[in-house]
C-alpha positions as CSV (number, residue, x, y, z in Angstrom):
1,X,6.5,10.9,18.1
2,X,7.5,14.4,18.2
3,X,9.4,14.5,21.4
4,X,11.2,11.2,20.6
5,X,12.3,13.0,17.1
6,X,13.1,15.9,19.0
7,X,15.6,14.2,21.8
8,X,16.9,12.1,18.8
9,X,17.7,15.4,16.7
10,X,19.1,16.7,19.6
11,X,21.2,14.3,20.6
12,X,22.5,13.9,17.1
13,X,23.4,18.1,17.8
14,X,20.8,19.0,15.4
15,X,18.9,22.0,16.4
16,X,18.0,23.8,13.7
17,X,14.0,22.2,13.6
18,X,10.6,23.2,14.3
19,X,8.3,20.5,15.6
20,X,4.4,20.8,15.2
21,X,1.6,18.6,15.1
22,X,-1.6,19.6,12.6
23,X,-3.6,18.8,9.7
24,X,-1.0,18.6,7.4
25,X,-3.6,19.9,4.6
26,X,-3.6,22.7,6.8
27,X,0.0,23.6,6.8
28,X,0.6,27.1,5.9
29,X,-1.2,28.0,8.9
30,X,1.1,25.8,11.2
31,X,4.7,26.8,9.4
32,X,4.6,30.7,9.8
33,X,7.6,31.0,7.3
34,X,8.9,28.9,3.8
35,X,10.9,26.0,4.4
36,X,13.8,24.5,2.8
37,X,12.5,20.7,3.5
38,X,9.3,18.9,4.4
39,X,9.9,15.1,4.9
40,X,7.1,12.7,5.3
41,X,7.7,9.3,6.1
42,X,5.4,6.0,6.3
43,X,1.9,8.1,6.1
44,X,1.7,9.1,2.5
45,X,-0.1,6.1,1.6
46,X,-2.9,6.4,3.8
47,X,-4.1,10.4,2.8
48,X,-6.9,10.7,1.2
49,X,-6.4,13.7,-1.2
50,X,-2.8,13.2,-2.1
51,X,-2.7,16.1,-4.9
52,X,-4.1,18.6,-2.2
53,X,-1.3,17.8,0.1
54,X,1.3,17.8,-2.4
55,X,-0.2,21.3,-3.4
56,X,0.0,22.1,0.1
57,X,3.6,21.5,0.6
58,X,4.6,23.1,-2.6
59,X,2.9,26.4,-0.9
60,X,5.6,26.4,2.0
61,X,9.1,25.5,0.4
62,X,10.8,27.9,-0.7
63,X,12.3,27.5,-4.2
64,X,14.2,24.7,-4.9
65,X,13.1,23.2,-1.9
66,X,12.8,19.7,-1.5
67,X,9.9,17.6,-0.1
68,X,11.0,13.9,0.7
69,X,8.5,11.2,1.0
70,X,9.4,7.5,3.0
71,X,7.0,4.9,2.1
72,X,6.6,1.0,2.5
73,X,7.8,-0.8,-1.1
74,X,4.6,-2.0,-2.4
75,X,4.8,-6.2,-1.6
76,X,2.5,-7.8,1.1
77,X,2.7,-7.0,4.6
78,X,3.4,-10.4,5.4
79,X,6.6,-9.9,4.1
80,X,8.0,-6.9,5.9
81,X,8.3,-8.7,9.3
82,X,9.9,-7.1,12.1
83,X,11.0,-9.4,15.2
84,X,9.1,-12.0,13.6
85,X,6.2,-10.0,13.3
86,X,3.9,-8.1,10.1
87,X,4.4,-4.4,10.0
88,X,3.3,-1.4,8.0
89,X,0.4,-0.2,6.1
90,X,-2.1,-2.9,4.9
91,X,-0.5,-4.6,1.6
92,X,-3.7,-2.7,-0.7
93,X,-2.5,1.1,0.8
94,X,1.1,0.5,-0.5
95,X,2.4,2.6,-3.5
96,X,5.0,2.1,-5.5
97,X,7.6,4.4,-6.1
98,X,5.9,5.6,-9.6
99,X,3.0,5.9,-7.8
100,X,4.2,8.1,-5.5
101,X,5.9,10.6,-8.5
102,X,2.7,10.3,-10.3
103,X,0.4,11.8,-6.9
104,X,3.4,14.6,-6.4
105,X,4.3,15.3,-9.9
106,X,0.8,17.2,-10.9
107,X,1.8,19.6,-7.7
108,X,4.4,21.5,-9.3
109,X,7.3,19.0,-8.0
110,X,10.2,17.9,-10.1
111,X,11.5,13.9,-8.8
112,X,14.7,14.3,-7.9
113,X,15.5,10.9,-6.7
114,X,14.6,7.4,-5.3
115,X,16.3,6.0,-2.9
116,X,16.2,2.4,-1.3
117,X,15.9,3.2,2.3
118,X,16.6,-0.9,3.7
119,X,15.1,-3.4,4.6
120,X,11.4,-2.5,2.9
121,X,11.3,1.4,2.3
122,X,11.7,3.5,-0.4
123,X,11.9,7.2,-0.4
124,X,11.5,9.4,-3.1
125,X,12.6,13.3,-3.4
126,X,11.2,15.8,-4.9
127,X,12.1,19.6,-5.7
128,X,9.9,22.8,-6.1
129,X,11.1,24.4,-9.0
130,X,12.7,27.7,-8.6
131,X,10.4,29.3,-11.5
């Protein structure tokens, strides 16, 4: 996944990323410096600990930086076919976008906005407070 995101962003001119693969609980130690931006998409509903991740992320952005989470809209996976076929996260794992704000919000973050992300995502944004 990282090397198609990588020839995607770079192809699109953008150049100005860092690509690593970890334990996301874990990243401090993989992101050496604070970050303006840490986007998540179509995983958040499967980690365990949400709080300690959200924690986790708060730790690297700089202030008023922004942590973006994509998920699945919670309805059954039956109806988020692609090519005829079921995809995403089984219908029990999906969150609704409330649920999402409440498993950030305890972190520290401030929702900034949801957005529909068509045909059966959602994302929401969050901001780390500059105080």
């Amino acid at each position: 996944m990282l090397d198609v995101t990588k020839l995607r962003l770079g192809e699109a001119g953008i150049s100005n990323c860092d690509y690593v693969a970890g334990d996301a609980y874990e990243i401090a130690k993989l992101v050496p410096r604070r970050v303006d931006l840490v986007f998540m998409a179509n995983a958040f509903h499967g980690v365990p600990d949400r709080l300690h991740l959200a924690r986790a992320v708060r730790e690297v952005l700089n202030p008023s930086g922004r942590f973006a989470i994509v998920n699945w809209h919670q309805c059954p996976r039956e109806e988020t076919t692609i090519l005829g076929e079921p995809r995403g996260p089984r219908t029990e794992l999906r969150m609704s976008p409330d649920q999402t704000i409440s498993a950030v919000e305890p972190a520290g973050f401030r929702p900034l906005q949801v957005v529909e992300v068509l045909p059966y995502h959602y994302g929401v944004v969050f901001e780390r407070p500059s105080t």
